[in-house]
C-alpha positions in Angstrom: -64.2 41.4 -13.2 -60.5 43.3 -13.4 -58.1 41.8 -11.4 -55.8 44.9 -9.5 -53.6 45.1 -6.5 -54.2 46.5 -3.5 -52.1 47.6 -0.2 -53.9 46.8 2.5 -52.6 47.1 6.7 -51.4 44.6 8.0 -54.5 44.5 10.5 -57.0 44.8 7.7 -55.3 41.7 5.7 -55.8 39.9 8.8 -59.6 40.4 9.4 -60.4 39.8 6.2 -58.5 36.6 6.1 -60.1 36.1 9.4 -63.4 36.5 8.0 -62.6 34.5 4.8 -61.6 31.4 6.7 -64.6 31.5 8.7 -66.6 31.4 5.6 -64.6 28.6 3.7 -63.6 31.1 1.2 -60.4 30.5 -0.7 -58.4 33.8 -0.8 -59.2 36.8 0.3 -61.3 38.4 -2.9 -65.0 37.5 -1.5 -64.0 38.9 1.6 -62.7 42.5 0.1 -65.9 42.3 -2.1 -68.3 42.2 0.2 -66.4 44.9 2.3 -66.2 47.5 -0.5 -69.8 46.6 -1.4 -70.8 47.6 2.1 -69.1 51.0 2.1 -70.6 52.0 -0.8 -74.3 51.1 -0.1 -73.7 52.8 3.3 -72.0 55.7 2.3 -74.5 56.1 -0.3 -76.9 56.0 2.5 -75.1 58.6 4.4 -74.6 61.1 1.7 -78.5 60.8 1.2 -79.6 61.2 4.9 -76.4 64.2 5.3 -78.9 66.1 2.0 -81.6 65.4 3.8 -80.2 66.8 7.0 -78.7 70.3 4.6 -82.1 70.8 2.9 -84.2 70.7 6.3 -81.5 73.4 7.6 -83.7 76.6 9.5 -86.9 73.9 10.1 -86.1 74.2 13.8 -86.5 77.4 16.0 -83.3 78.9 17.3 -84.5 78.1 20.5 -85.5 74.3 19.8 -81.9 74.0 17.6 -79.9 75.4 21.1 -81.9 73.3 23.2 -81.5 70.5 21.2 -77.6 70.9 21.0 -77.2 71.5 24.8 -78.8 68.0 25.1 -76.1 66.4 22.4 -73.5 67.9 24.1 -74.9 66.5 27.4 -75.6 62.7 26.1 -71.8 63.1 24.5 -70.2 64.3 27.9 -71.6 61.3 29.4 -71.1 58.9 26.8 -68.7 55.7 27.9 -65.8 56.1 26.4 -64.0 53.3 24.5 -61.4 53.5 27.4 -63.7 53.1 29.9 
């Protein structure tokens, strides 16, 4: 283990005390572990399915690509937004 400093938001020092509290953890250092330890599993996991995605590029027909992009566009035009 190294011990470091880190600057964190005001907003992010409070959810993770937030979340250390509600665990009975001392401190916040459980809390920030466990949150760096989920980025990097699931950006790991991202970066592999985003090379998947690159090495598949040209599998679809032009056709089936458009048709499938006017239906993303259509699901995101009608998404709720966060506003809503």
């Amino acid at each position: 283990m190294t011990k470091t400093t880190v600057e964190l938001k005001d907003e992010h020092r409070a959810i993770l005390r937030a979340i250390a509290v509600s665990r009975g953890w001392r401190g916040l250092s459980r809390a920030i572990e466990e949150a760096i330890e989920f980025y990097l599993e699931h950006h790991a996991e991202s970066e592999v399915a985003r090379s998947a995605l690159v090495e598949r590029r040209g599998a679809w027909s032009s056709d089936v690509a458009r048709r499938n992009a006017r239906t993303i566009a259509e699901v995101r035009r009608n998404w709720p937004s966060r506003s809503s």
